[in-house]
C-alpha positions in Angstrom: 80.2 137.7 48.6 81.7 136.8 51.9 81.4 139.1 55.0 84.7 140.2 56.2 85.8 139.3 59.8 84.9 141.2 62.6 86.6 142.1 66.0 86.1 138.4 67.1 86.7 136.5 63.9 83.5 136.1 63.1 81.9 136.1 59.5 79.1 138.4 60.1 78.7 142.2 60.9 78.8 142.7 64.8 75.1 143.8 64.8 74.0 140.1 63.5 76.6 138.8 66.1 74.8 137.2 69.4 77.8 137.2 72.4 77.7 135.7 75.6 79.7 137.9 78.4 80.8 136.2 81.5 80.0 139.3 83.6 81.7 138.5 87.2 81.0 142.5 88.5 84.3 143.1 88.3 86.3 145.9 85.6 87.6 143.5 83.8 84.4 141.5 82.6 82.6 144.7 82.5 84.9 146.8 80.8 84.7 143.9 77.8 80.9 143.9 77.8 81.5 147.5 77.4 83.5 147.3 74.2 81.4 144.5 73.0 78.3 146.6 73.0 80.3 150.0 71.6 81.7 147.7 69.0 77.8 146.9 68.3 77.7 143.2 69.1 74.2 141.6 70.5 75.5 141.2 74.1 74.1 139.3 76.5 75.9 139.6 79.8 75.6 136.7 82.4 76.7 136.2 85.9 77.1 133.4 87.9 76.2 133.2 91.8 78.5 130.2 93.1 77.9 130.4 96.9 75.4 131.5 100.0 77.1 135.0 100.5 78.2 135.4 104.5 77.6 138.5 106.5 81.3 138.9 105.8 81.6 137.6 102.2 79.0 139.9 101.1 80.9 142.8 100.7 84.2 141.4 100.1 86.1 142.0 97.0 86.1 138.5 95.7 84.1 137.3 92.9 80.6 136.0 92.5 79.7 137.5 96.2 76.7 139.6 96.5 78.3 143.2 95.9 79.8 141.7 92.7 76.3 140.7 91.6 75.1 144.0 91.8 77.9 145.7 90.2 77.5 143.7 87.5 73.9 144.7 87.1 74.3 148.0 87.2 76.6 148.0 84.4 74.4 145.9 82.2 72.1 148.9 83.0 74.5 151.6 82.0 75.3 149.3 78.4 71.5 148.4 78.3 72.1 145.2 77.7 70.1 141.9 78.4 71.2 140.4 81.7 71.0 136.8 83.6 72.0 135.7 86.8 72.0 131.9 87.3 72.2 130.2 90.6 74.7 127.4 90.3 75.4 127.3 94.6 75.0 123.3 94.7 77.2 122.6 91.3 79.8 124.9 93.0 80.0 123.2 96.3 80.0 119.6 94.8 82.7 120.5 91.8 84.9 123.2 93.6 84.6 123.3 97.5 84.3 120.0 98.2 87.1 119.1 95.6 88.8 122.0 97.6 88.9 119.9 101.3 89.3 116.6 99.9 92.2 117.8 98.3 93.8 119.2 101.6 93.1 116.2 103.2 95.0 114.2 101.1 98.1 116.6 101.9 97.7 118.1 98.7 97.9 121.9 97.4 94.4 122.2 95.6 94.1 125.1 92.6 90.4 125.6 93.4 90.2 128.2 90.2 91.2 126.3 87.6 88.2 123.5 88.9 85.8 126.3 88.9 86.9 127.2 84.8 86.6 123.4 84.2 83.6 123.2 85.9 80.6 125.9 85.9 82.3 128.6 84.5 83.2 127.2 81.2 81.7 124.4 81.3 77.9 125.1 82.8 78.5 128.4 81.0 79.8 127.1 77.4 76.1 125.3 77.5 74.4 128.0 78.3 75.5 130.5 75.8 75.3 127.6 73.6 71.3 127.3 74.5 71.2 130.9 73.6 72.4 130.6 70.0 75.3 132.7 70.5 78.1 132.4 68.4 80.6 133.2 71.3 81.6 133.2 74.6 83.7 136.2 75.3 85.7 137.1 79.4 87.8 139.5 81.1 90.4 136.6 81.0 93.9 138.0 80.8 95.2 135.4 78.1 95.7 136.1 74.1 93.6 134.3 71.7 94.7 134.1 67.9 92.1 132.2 65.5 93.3 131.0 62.2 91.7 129.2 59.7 88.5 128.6 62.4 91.0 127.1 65.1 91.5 128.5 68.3 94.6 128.7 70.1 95.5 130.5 73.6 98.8 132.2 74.8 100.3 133.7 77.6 98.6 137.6 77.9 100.7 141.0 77.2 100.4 141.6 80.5 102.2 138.8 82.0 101.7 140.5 85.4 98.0 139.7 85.1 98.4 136.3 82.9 95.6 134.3 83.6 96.7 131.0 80.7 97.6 129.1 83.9 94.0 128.8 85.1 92.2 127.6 81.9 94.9 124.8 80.8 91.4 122.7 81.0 89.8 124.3 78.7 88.8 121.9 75.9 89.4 122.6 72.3 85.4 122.8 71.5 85.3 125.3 74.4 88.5 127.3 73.2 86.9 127.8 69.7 83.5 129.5 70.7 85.9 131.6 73.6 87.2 134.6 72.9 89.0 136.5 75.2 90.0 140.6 74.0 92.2 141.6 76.8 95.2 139.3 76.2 96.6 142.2 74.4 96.3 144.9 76.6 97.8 146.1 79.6 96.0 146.1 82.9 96.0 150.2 83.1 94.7 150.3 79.6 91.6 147.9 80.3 90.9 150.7 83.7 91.1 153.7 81.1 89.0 152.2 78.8 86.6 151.3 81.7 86.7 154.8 82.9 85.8 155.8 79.4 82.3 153.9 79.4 81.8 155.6 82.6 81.4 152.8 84.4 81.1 152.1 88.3 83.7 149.5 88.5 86.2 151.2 87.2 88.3 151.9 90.0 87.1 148.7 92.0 89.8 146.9 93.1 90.9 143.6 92.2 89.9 140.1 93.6 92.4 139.0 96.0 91.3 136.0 97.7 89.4 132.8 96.3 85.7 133.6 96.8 85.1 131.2 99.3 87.9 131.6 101.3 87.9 134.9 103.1 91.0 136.5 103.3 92.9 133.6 102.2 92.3 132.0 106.0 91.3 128.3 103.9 91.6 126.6 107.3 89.1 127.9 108.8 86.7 126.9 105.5 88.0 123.3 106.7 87.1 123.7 110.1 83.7 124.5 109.3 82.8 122.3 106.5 85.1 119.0 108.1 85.2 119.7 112.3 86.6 116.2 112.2 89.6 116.9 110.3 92.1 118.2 113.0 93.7 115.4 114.3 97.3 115.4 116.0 100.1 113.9 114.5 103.8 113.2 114.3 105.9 115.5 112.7 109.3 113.5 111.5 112.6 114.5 109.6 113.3 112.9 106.7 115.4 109.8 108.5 112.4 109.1 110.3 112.8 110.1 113.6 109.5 112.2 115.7 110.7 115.6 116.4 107.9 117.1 117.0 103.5 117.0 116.6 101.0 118.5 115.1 97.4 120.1 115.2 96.0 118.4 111.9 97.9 118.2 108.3 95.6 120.8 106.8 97.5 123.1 107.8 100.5 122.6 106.3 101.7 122.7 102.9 104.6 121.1 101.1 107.3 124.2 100.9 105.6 126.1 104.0 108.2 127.0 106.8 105.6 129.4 109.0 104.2 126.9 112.3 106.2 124.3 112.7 107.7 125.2 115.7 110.8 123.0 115.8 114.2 124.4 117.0 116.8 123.3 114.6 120.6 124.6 113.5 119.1 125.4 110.0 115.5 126.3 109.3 112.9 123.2 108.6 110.3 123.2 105.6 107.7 121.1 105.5 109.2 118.6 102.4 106.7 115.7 102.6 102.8 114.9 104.1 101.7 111.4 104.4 98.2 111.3 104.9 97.7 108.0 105.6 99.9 108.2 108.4 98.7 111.9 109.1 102.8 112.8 109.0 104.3 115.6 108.5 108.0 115.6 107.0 110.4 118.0 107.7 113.6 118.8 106.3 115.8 121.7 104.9 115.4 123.9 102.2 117.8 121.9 100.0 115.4 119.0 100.8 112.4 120.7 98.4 114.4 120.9 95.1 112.5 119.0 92.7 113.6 117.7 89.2 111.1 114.9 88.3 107.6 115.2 87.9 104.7 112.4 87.7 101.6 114.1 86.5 97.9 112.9 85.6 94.6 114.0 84.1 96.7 115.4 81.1 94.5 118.1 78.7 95.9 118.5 75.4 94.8 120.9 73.5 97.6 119.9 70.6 99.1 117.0 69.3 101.6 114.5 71.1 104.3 115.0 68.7 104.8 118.8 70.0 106.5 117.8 73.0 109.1 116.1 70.6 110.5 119.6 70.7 111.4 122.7 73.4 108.3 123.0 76.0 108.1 125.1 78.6 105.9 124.4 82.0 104.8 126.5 84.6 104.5 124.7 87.9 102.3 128.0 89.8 100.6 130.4 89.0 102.9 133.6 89.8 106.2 130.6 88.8 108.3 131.1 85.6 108.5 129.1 83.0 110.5 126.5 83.0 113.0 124.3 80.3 111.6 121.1 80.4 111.2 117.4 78.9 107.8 115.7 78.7 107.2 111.7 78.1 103.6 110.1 78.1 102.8 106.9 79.6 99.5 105.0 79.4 97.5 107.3 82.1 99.8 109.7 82.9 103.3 111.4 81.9 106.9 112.0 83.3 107.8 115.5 83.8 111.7 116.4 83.9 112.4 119.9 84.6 115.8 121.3 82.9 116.7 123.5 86.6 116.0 123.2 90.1 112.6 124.1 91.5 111.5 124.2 94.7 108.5 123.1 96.5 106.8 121.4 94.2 103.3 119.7 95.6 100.4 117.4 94.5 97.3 119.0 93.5 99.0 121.9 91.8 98.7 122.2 88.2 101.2 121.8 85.8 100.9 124.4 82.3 103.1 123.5 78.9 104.0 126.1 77.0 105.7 126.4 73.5 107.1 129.6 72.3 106.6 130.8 68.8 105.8 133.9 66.6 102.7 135.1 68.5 104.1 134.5 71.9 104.0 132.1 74.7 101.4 129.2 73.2 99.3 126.9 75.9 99.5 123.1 74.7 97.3 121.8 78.0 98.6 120.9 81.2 97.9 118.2 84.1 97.8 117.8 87.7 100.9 117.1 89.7 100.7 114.0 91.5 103.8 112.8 92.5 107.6 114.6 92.5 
């Protein structure tokens, strides 16, 4: 006789059921080890230290940073679970911060979180919970997962204020199978209730804000640090060609950024182009950053090709809209064109495809913009 499913899908009664928690110290990852361990799973909560806390960083509220650490301790304490901290500093500098400047010195727009996902989070983390014999990875990730006949398949969250799909478009089928993620169907308020509940100390912790290694969002002066070299003076030009004006280093500028260029003109100036080879910025006006066409590379798929025969919808940001759109493949890479206007659009961002059906909005993969 067959077990009937539990809360995760699973063939086997919660108590025989080994889990994996991606504890980050926040309410989110803590309030789901809490429901994993009232709903009598075998939890095992695991947190991740990516980087040498700072002084400042220590006390921050970003994730991974010292304080978050112990938070997440003392809630493995309150559930009396089993807890592990592993050290993964050097992966994290060589697969996300250094990605991170490279990126910016190619004039790009780098999504450092989705490279952490890909990287040790899921990756580093998806081996280690494999190591442990567990039969799944479970995160405070706000995206809905539905599992039918043993498949997998993510969609946007309830919440779509808190929607989190756009950051794990990497995620490989494999991974996306052993993940489960049980706040995709709640809202943000509920997930703090619940938390408050269990009585735990994060409850009413506030959110992360920043990337973890970029306090206060100041990522130039991350550059500074890690790349002195990297500020070097350069033309800025409008879009004919002609100098109007210089600047302190293309770092820090970003395609769609009005803020410091300092150039008197009858309408405002965006920054529509950088040229790192010739360390140029362009400048032009707002009408200057609509975008229709799209090259993209590194596709992840995580259905097949003959999808995108239909409607797809693609997300271009994180906080963007979805967008009507028209995908075609090409050896390496694929052709993007969007059905309206958007603006701003820069290499090194991601770009998510969606598909809508009964459950909701459904994530088919995604790649990184490299040309529009």
């Amino acid at each position: 006789m067959s077990l009937k499913k539990n809360l995760l899908g699973i063939n086997k009664d919660p108590k025989d059921t080994k889990i994996v928690v991606a504890m980050s110290g926040g309410v989110d990852s803590s309030t789901v080890a809490g429901m994993m361990k009232k709903e009598g799973f075998n939890v095992i909560g695991i947190t991740l230290k990516l980087y040498d806390d700072s002084k400042e960083s220590a006390h921050s509220k970003q994730c991974c940073a010292g304080q978050d650490i112990m938070d997440a301790k003392r809630v493995a304490d309150k559930l009396n679970i089993e807890h592990k901290i592993l050290y993964y500093q050097s992966k994290f500098k060589e697969g996300v911060i250094d990605n991170f400047v490279d990126s910016y010195l190619k004039g790009e727009t780098p999504v450092p979180c989705i490279q952490c996902n890909k990287t040790v989070k899921f990756n580093d983390l998806f081996s280690e919970a494999k190591k442990l014999k567990a039969d799944a990875l479970v995160t405070g990730h706000y995206v809905k997962s539905i599992t039918n006949n043993d498949v997998t398949d993510m969609y946007r969250a309830i919440d779509e204020n808190r929607d989190q799909s756009y950051f794990l478009f990497n995620t490989t089928r494999e991974q996306l199978n052993f993940l489960r993620f049980p706040l995709g169907s709640m809202m943000k308020s509920e997930t703090r209730e619940i938390a408050k509940n269990l009585n735990l100390n994060v409850a009413d912790k506030p959110d992360s804000q920043d990337i973890c290694f970029v306090p206060n969002g100041d990522y130039v002066s991350v550059i500074s640090k890690l790349k002195p070299d990297s500020f070097k003076k350069g033309n800025i030009k409008d879009k004919n060609g002609k100098v109007v004006g210089v600047h302190d280093g293309i770092i820090n500028f970003t395609i769609g950024q009005r803020r410091g260029i300092k150039i008197a003109a009858e309408e405002p100036l965006y920054v529509v182009d950088i040229n790192p080879n010739l360390n140029e910025i362009i400048v032009g006006t707002r009408k200057d950053l609509i975008k229709r066409n799209i090259l993209l590379k590194d596709i992840n798929l995580l259905c097949e090709k003959n999808v995108f025969d239909n409607e797809i919808f693609v997300k271009i940001r994180s906080t963007g809209k979805l967008i009507k759109s028209k995908l075609n493949f090409k050896r390496d890479n694929a052709e993007l064109e969007l059905m309206e206007d958007e603006y701003g659009i820069s290499p090194g961002q991601a770009c998510v495809f969606y598909t809508k059906d009964k459950y909701g909005d459904k994530v088919l993969g995604g790649g990184w913009i490299s040309k529009s």
